[in-house]
C-alpha positions in Angstrom: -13.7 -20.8 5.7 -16.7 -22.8 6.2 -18.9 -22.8 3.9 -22.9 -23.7 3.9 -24.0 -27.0 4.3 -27.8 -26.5 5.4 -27.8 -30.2 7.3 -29.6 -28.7 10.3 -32.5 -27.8 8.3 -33.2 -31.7 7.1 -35.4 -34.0 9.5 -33.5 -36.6 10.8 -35.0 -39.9 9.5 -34.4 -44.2 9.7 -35.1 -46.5 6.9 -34.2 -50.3 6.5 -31.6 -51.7 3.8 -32.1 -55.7 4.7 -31.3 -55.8 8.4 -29.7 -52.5 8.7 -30.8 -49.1 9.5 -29.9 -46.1 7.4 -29.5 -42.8 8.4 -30.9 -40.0 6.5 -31.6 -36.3 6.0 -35.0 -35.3 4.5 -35.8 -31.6 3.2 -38.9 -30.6 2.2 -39.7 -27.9 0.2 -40.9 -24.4 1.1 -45.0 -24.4 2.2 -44.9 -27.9 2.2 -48.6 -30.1 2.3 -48.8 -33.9 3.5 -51.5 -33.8 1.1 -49.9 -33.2 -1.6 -48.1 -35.3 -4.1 -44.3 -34.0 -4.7 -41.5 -35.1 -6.9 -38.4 -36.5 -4.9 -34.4 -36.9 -5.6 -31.7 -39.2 -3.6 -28.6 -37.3 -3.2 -25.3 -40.1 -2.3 -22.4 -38.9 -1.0 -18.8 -38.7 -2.0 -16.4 -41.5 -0.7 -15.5 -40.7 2.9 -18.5 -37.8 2.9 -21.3 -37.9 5.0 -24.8 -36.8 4.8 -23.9 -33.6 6.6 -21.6 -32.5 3.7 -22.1 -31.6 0.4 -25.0 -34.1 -0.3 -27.4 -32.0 2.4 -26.0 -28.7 0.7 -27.8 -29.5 -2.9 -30.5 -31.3 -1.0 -31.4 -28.6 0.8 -31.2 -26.2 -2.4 -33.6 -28.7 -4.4 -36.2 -28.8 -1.5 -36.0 -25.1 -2.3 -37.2 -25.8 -5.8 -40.3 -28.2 -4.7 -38.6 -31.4 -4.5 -38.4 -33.7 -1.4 -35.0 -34.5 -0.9 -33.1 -37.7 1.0 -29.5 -37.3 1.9 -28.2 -40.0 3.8 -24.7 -42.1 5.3 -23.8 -45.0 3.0 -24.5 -48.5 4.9 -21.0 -48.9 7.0 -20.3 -45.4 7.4 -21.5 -42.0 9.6 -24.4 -43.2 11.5 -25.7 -46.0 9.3 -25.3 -49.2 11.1 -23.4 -52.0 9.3 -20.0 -54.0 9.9 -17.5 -53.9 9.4 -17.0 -50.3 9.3 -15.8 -47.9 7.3 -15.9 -50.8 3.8 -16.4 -48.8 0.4 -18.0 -51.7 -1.3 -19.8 -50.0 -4.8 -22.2 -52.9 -4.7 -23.6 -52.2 -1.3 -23.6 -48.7 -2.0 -25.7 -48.9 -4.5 -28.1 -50.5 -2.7 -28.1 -47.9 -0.7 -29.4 -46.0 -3.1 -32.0 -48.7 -4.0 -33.4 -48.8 -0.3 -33.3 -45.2 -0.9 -36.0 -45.4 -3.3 -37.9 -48.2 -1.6 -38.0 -45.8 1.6 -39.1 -42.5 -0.6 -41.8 -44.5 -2.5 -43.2 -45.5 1.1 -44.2 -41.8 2.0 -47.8 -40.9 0.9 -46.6 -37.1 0.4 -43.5 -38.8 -2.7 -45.4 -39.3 -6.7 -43.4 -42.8 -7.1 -43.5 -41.8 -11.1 -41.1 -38.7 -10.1 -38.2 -39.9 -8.1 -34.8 -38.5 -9.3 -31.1 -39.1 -8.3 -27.9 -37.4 -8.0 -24.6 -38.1 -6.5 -21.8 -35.8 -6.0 -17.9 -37.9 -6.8 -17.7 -41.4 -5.9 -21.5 -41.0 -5.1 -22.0 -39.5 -8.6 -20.5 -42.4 -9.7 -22.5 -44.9 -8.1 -25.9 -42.9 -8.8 -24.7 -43.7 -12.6 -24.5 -47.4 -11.9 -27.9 -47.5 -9.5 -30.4 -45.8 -12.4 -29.0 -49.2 -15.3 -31.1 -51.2 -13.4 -33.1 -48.8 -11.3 -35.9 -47.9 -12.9 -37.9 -46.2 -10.6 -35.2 -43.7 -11.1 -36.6 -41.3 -13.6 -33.3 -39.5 -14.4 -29.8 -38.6 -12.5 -27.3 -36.3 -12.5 -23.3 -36.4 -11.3 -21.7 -33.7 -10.0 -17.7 -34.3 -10.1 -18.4 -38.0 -11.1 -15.7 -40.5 -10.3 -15.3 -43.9 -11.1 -13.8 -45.7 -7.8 -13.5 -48.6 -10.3 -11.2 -47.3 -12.6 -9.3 -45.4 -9.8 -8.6 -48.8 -8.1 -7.0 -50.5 -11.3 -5.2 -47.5 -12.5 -4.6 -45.0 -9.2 -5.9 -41.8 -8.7 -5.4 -38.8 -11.1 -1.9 -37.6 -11.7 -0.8 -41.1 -9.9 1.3 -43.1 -12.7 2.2 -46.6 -10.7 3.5 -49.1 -12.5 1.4 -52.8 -12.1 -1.1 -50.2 -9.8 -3.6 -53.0 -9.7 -1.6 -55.5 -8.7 0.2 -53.7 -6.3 -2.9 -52.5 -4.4 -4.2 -56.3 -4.7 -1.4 -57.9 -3.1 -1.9 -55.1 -0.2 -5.3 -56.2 0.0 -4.3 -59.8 0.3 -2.3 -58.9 3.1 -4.5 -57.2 5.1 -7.1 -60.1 4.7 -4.4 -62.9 5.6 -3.9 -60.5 8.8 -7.4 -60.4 9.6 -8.2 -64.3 8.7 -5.3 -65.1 11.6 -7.4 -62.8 14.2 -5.1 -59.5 13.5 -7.1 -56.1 13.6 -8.2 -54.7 10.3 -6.1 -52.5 8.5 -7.7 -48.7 7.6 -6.5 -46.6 5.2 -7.0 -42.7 4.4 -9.3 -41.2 1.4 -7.4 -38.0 2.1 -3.9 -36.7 3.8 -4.2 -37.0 8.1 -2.8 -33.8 8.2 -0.3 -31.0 5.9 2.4 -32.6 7.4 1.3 -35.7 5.0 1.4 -33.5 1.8 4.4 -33.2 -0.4 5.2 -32.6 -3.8 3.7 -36.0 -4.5 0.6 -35.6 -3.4 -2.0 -35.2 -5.9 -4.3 -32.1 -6.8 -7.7 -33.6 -5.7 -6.3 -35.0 -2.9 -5.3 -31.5 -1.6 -8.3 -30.5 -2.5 -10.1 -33.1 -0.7 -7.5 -32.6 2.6 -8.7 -28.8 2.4 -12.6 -29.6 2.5 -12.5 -32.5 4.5 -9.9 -31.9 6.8 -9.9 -28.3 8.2 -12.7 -26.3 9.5 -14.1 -26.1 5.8 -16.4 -28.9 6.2 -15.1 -31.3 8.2 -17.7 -33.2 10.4 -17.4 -36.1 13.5 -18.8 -38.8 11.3 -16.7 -38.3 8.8 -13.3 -40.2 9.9 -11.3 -40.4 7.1 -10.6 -44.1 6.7 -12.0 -47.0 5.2 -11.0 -51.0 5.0 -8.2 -51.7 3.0 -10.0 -54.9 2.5 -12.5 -52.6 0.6 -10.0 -52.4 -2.5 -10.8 -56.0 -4.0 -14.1 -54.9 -4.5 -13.1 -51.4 -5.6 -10.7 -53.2 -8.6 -13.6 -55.4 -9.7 -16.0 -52.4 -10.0 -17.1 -50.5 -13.4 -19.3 -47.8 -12.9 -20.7 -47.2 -16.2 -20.5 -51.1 -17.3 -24.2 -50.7 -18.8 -24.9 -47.1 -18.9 -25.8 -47.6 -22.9 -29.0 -49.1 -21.8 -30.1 -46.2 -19.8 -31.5 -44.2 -22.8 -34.6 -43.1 -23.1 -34.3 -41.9 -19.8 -32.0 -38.4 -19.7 -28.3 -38.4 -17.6 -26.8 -35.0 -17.0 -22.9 -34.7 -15.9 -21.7 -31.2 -14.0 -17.9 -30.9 -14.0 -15.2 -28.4 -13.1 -13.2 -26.9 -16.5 -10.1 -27.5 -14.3 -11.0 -30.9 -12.7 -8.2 -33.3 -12.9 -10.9 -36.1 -13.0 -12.7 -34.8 -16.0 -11.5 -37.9 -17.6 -14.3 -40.1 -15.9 -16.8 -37.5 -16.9 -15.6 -37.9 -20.8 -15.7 -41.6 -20.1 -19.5 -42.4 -18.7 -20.4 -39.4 -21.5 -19.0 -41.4 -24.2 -20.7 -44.6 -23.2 -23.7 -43.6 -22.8 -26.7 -43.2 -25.3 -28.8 -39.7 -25.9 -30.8 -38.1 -24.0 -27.2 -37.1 -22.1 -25.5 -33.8 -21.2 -22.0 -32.8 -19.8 -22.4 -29.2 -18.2 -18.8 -27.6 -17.5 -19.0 -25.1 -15.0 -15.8 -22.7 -16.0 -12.9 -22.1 -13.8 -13.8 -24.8 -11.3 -11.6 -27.7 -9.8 -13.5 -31.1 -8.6 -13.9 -30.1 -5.1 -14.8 -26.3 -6.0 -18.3 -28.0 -6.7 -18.7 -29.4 -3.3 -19.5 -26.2 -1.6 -18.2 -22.8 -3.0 -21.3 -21.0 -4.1 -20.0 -18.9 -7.1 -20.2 -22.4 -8.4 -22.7 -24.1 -6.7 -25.4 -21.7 -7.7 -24.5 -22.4 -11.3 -24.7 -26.4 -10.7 -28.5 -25.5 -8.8 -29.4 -23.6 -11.8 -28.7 -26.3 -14.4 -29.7 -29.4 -12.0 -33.4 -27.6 -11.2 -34.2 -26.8 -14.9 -32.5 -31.1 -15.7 -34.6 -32.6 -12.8 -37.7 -30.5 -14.4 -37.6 -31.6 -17.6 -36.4 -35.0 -16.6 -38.7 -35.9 -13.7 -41.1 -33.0 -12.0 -43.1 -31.9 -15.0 -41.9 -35.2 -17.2 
């Protein structure tokens, strides 16, 4: 079943990060007016996701609750230019979110005092680590948050590896020797090719993530499914929440699934950071059940209009 993702209705836009040119979705709200002043929120994708996904489906439903709204494909991936393609690199990706601001507070319609920011997974994640030291970012939000740090030195949930780290390390040192001697880069998968791949061992999110990304759900062109194994380095150095303490005053609101297997990294940036701060548990759900599934998503629109309200459009 395919659920809604609402990317048609965003205007197709370009903005610059360095040398490179971003891709982007805007969405404006309802009776919109150049003239007018609104308040604005960068939505950042999961790992593997594109803008086309779940980050234009809660774009889409903030614009319907008078916010501008920027989804867009992380530098490297969809139809953002960079290379090499396909890296995960956190630090890049959070400057994506940066540029992301610098290209919202260049629109005469955007009130730079109001710009918000949420990020759904891995994107949720990295939204956490952009608003330490972004501070045009008024407040964020994770939906699903995931710390691609963490998941890199200690595998994924339900994955109990012994020497994880070093294992995925000496993989990564592989592939780079490969490369360095003019060998093509080596790709691997965010989620199973196919449900030939899954077995017994797989893990719950990533059938989860095989189901939404993978079959007719919401899979998209752009989004291939791969990403440099030379990526993982920087993955294993990376700590999402490293400074989230110094956040406070401004507020940080978490959304997660009762029966996400990844609650864990919720708990996590929760615990280190400092009040104003809220975990929201939306009952029954699983990690991915928030990407798209509207008995749920309509909850998580609910709590993130009244959050992003108090936190950033009347604030």
């Amino acid at each position: 079943m395919r659920y809604e993702t609402h990317y048609q209705e965003g205007q197709k836009v370009w903005f610059k990060k360095f040398d490179l040119k971003i891709a982007g979705l805007i969405f404006f709200p309802n009776n919109f007016d150049k003239n007018k002043k609104y308040p604005a929120i960068v939505v950042t994708h999961p790992g593997g996701g594109v803008k086309e996904q779940c980050s234009s489906l809660y774009a889409w439903n903030l614009a319907q609750n008078g916010y501008i709204t920027l989804a867009f494909d992380a530098s490297h991936q969809g139809e953002s230019e960079g290379y090499p393609r396909y890296l995960e690199d956190p630090t890049s990706r959070v400057e994506d979110i940066r540029s992301a601001v610098d290209y919202l507070v260049s629109l005469p319609y955007v009130d730079e005092n109001k710009i918000g920011a949420m990020g759904i997974c891995a994107g949720a994640g990295y939204t956490m680590n952009a608003i330490q030291t972004e501070i045009r970012i008024k407040a964020a939000a994770g939906i699903s948050t995931w710390d691609v740090g963490d998941s890199a030195k200690n595998g994924f949930p339900g994955v109990d590896i012994e020497n994880f780290m070093q294992k995925l390390l000496q993989e990564v040192a592989d592939a780079r020797t490969k490369e360095a001697r003019g060998e093509a880069p080596l790709y691997w998968n965010y989620v199973p090719k196919s449900e030939a791949d899954i077995d017994e061992n797989t893990s719950v999110i990533q059938k989860e993530a095989y189901e939404y990304y993978r079959t007719d759900r919401c899979s998209y062109p752009t989004s291939v499914n791969k990403y440099l194994v030379s990526s993982n380095d920087k993955l294993a150095a990376w700590d999402a929440f490293c400074h989230i303490d110094t956040v406070s005053p401004r507020p940080l609101l978490f959304i997660v699934g009762s029966e996400a297997d990844t609650l864990y990294f919720t708990n996590d940036a929760y615990n280190r950071a400092k009040a104003p701060k809220e975990i929201y548990t939306v009952k029954g759900a699983t990690h991915v059940d928030l990407y798209d599934k509207p008995e749920f998503v309509n909850q998580v629109v609910t709590k993130l209009v009244d959050f992003f309200n108090k936190g950033v459009k009347y604030a």
